[in-house]
C-alpha beads as a LAMMPS data file, in Angstrom:
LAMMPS data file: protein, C-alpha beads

245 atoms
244 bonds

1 atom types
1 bond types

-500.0 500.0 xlo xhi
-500.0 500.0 ylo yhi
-500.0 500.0 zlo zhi

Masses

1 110.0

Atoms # bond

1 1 1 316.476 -235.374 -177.554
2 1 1 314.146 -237.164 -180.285
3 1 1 315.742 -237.849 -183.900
4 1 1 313.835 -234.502 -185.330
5 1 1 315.709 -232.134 -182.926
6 1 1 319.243 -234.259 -183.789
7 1 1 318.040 -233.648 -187.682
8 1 1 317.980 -230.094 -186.850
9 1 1 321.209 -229.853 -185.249
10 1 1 322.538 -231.373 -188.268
11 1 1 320.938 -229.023 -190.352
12 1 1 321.680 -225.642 -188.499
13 1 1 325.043 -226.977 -188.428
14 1 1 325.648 -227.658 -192.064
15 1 1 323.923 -223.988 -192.340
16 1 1 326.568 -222.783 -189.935
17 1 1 329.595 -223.986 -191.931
18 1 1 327.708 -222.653 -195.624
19 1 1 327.570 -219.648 -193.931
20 1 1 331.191 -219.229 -193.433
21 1 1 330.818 -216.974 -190.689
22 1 1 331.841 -219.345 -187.764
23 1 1 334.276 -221.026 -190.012
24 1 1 336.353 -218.076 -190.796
25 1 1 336.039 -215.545 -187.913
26 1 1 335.158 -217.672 -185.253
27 1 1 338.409 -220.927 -186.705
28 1 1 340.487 -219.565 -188.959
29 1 1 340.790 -215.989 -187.961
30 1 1 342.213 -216.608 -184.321
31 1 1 344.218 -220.124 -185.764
32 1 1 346.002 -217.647 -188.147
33 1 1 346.488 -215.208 -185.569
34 1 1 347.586 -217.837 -183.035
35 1 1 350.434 -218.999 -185.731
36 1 1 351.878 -215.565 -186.394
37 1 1 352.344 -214.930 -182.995
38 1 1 353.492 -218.131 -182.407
39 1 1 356.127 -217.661 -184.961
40 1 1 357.311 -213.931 -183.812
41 1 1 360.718 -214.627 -181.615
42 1 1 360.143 -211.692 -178.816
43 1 1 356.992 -213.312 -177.889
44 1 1 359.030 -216.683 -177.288
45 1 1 361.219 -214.751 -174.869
46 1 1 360.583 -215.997 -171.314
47 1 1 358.560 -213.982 -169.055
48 1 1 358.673 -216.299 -165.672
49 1 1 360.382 -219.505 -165.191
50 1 1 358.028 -221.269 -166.536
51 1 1 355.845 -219.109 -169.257
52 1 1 356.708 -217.357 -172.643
53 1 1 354.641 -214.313 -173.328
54 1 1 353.351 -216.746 -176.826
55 1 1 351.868 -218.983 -173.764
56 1 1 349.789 -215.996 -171.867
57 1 1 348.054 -215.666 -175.303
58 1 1 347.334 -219.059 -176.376
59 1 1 344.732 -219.239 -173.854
60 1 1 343.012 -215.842 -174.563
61 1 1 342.992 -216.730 -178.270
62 1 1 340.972 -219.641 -177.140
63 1 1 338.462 -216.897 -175.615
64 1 1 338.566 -215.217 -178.774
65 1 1 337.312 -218.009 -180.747
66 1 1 334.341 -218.734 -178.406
67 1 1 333.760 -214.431 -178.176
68 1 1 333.949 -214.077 -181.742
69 1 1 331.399 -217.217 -182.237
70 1 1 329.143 -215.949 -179.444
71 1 1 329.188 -211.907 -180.204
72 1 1 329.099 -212.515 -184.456
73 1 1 327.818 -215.992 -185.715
74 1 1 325.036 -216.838 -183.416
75 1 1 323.587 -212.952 -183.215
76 1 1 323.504 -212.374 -187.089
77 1 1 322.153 -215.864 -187.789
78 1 1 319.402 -215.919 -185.609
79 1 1 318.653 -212.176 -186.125
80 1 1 318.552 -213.042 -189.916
81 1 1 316.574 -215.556 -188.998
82 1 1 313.584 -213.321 -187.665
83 1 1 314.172 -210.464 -190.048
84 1 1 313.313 -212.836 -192.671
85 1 1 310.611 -214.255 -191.250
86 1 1 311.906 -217.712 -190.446
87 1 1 311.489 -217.973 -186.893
88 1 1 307.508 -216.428 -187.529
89 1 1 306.857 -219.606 -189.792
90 1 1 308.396 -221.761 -187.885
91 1 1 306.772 -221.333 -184.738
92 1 1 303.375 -222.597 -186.295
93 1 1 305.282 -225.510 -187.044
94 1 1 306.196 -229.106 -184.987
95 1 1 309.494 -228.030 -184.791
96 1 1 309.058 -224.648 -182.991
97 1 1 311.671 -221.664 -182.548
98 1 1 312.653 -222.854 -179.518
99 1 1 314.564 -225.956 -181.147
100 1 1 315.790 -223.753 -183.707
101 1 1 317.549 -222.131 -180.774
102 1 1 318.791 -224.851 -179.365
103 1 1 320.311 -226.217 -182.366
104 1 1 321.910 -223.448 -183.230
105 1 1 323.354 -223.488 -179.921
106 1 1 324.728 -226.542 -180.308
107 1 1 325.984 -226.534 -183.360
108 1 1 328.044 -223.013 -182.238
109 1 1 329.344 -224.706 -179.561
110 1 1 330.635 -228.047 -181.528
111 1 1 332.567 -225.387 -183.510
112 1 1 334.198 -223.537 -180.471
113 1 1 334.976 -227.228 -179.199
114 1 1 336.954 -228.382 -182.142
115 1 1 338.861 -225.224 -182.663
116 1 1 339.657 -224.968 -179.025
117 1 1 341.208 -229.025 -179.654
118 1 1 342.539 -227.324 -182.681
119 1 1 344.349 -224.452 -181.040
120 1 1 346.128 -226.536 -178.263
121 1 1 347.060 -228.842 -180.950
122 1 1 348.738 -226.532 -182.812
123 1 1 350.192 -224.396 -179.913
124 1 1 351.792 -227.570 -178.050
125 1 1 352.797 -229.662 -181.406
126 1 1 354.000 -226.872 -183.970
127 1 1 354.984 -224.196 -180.844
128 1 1 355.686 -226.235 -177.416
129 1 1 353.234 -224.755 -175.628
130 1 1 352.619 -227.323 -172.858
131 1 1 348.598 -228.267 -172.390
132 1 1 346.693 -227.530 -169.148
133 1 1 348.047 -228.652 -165.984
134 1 1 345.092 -229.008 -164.629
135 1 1 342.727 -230.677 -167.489
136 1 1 339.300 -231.108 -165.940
137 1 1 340.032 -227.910 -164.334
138 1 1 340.329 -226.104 -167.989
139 1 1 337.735 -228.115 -169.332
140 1 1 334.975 -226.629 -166.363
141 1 1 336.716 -223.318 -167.617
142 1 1 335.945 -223.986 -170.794
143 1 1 332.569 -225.300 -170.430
144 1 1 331.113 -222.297 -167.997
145 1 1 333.417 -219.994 -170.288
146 1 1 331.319 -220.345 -173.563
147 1 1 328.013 -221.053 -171.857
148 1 1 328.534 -217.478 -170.289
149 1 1 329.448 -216.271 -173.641
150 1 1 326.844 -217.795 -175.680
151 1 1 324.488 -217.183 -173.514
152 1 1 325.376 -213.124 -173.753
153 1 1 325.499 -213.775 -177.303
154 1 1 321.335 -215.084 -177.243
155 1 1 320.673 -212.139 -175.270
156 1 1 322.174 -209.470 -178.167
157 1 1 319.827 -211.722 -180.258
158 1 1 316.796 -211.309 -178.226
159 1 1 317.007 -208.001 -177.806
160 1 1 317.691 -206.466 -181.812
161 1 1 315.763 -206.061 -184.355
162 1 1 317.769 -206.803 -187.340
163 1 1 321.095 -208.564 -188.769
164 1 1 322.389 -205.363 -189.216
165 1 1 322.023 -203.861 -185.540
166 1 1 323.232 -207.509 -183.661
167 1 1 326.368 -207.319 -185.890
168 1 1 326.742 -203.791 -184.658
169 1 1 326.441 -204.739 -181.087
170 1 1 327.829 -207.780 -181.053
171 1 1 331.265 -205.570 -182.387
172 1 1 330.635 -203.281 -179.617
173 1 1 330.794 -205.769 -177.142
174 1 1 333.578 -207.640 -178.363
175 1 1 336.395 -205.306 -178.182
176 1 1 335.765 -204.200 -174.693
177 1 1 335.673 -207.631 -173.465
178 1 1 338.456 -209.225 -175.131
179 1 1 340.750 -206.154 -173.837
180 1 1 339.601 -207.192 -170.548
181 1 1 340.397 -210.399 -171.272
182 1 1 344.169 -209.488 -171.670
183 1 1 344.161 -209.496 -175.507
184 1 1 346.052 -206.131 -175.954
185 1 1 347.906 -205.181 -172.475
186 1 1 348.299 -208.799 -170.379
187 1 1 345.568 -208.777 -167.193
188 1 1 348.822 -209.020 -164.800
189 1 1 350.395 -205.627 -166.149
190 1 1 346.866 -203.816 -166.150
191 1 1 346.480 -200.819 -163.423
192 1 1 344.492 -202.410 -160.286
193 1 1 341.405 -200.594 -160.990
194 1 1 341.341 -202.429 -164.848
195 1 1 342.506 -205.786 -162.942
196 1 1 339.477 -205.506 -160.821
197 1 1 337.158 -204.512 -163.471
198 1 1 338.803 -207.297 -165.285
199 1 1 337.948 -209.930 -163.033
200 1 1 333.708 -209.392 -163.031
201 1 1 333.923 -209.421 -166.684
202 1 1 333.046 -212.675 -168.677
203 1 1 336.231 -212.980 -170.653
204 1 1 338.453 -211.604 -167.657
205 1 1 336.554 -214.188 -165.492
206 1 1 337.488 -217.148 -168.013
207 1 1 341.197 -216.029 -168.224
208 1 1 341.334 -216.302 -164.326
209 1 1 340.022 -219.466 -164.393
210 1 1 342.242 -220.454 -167.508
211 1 1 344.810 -219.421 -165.611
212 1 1 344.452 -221.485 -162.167
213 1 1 344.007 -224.709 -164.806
214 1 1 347.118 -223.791 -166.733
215 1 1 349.148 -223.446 -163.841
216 1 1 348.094 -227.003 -162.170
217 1 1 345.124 -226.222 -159.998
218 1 1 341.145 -226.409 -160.159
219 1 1 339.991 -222.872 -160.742
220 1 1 339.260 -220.499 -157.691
221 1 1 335.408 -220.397 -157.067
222 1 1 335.076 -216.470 -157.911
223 1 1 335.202 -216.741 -161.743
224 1 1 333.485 -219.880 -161.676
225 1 1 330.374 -218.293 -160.218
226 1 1 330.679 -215.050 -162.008
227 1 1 330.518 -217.030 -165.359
228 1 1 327.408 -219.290 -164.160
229 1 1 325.960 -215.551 -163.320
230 1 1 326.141 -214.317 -166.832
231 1 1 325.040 -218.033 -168.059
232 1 1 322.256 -218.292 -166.061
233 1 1 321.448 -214.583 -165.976
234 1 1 321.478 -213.588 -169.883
235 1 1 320.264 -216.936 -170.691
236 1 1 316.895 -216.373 -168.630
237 1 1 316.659 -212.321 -169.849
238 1 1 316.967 -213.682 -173.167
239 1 1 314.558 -216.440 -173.152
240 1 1 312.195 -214.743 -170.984
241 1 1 312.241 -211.324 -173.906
242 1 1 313.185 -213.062 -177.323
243 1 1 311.091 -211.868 -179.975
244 1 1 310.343 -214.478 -182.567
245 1 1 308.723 -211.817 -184.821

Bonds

1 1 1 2
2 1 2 3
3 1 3 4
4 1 4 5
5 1 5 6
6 1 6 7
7 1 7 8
8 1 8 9
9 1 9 10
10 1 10 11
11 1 11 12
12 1 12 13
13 1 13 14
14 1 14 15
15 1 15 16
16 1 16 17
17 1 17 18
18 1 18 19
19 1 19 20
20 1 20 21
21 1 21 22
22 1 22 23
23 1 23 24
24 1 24 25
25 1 25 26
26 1 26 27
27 1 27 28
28 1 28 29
29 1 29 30
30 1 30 31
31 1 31 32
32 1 32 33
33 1 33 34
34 1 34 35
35 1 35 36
36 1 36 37
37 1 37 38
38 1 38 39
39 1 39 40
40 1 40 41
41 1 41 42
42 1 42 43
43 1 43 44
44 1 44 45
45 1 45 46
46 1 46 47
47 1 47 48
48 1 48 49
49 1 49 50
50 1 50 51
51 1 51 52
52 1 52 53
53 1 53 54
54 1 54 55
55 1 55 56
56 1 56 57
57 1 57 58
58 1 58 59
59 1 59 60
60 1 60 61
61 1 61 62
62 1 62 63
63 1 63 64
64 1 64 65
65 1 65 66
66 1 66 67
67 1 67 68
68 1 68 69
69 1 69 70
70 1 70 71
71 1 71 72
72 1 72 73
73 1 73 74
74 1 74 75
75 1 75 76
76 1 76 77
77 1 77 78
78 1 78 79
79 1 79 80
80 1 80 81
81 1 81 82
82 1 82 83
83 1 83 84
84 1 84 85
85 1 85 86
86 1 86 87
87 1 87 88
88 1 88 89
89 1 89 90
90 1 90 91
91 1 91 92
92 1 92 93
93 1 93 94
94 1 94 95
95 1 95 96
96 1 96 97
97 1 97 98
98 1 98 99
99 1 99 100
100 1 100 101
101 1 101 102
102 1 102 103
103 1 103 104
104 1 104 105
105 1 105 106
106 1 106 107
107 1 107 108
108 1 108 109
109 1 109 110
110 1 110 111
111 1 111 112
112 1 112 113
113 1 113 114
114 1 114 115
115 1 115 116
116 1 116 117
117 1 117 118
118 1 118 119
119 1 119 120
120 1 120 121
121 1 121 122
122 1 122 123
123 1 123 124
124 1 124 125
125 1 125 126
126 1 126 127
127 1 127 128
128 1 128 129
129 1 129 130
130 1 130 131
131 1 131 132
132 1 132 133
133 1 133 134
134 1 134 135
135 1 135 136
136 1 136 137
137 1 137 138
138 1 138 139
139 1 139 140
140 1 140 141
141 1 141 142
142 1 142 143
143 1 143 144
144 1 144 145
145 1 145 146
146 1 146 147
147 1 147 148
148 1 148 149
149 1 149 150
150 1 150 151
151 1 151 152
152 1 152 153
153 1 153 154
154 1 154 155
155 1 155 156
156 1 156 157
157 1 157 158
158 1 158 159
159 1 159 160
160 1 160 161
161 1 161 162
162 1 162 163
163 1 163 164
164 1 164 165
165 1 165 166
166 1 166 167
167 1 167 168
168 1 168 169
169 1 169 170
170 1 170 171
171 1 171 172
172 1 172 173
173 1 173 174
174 1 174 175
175 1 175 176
176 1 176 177
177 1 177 178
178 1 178 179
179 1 179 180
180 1 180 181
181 1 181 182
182 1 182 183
183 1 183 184
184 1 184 185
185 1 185 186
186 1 186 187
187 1 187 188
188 1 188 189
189 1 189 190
190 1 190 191
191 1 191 192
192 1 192 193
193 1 193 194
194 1 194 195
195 1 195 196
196 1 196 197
197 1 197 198
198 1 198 199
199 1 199 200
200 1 200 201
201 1 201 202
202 1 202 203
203 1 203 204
204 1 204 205
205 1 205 206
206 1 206 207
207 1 207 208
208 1 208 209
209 1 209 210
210 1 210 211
211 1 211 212
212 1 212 213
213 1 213 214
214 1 214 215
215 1 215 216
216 1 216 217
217 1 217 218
218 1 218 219
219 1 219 220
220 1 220 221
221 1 221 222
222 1 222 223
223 1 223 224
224 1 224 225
225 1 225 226
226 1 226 227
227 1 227 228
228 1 228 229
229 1 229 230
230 1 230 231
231 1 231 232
232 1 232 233
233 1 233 234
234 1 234 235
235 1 235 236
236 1 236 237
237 1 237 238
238 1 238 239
239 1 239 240
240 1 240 241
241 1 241 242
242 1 242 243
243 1 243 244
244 1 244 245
């Protein structure tokens, strides 16, 4: 990348943090939430040998942060973005829309990075929470994890008119895949039918693979390739129908 497309990283990311939007929802929100759970005592109880209820969630907070990023900040931002003519001007200009995607992009997914480092900081040093067994394994996870959801997250954009109707959808979406992701009722005590449904779902597919990583083993190939599906899939949709007007 040239030094005008790092410029505009830097910018859409200082916009990002003004915005507050990423910050707060997408940081603080789940960080907050991770620390009062972390600090109830029945959720410290064991639940196998070797795994407290408190560490089943810290993982699917860490999908929460990257959901809430990809399903809120990057939808109304860009949305905004068009419905007040931003994108329209820019694409007359060197810089074009399609680096104004990109950098926002990036500068989402710095975010999710640090408040993923955040959250494992906080769970392991101020909770005991012990880190992945399996680090590269979490970090592929990771990696596919948020490229599936941001990539769902350009599609809402690409397909809405307004700020108003992506923060709509991007709600919609959210709840139903962070309950599949084993934020309410744990994936392992869901009936078989939800388990299955579970498993094809981008958040349900990142837990599984969170899971195999946590427990000391490169993740299974299934929810590897269903999360480079919805990458690659929603990512092409969305390029292939974004409206820049």
């Amino acid at each position: 990348m040239n030094n005008a497309t790092w410029r505009l990283i830097a910018v859409e990311g200082r916009l990002t943090v003004r915005d507050k939007v990423a910050p707060v929802w997408g940081v603080a929100c789940p960080l907050v939430v991770l620390v009062i759970l972390g600090s109830i005592p029945a959720l410290r109880e064991p639940l196998t040998a070797d795994l407290t209820v408190f560490d089943v969630y810290v993982p699917v907070l860490i999908l929460f942060n990257v959901a809430i990023l990809a399903m809120t900040a990057l939808p109304t931002t860009l949305a905004g973005y068009r419905e007040n003519g931003v994108l329209r001007r820019m694409r007359t200009t060197p810089v074009g829309p399609v680096r104004v995607l990109a950098a926002q992009l990036a500068a989402n997914f710095v975010i999710a990075l640090i408040a993923m480092v955040i959250f494992l900081l906080v769970a392991g040093l101020g909770f005991g929470v012990d880190p992945p067994r399996h680090p590269l394994g979490f970090a592929v996870a990771w990696l596919l994890a948020t490229a599936a959801l941001l990539s769902i997250g350009l599609l809402v954009t690409a397909l809405v008119p307004s700020r108003s109707a992506a923060t709509a959808i991007g709600t919609l979406l959210f709840f139903p895949m962070m309950f599949f992701a084993g934020l309410w009722v744990p994936i392992a005590q869901m009936p078989p039918l939800l388990r299955d449904i579970s498993a094809y779902t981008p958040l349900g597919a990142g837990m599984g693979a969170f899971q195999d990583a946590y427990l000391g083993g490169f993740p299974s190939w299934p929810p590897l390739v269903i999360l480079v599906a919805y990458a690659v899939g929603c990512a092409a949709v969305a390029v292939r129908w974004f409206r820049w007007e």
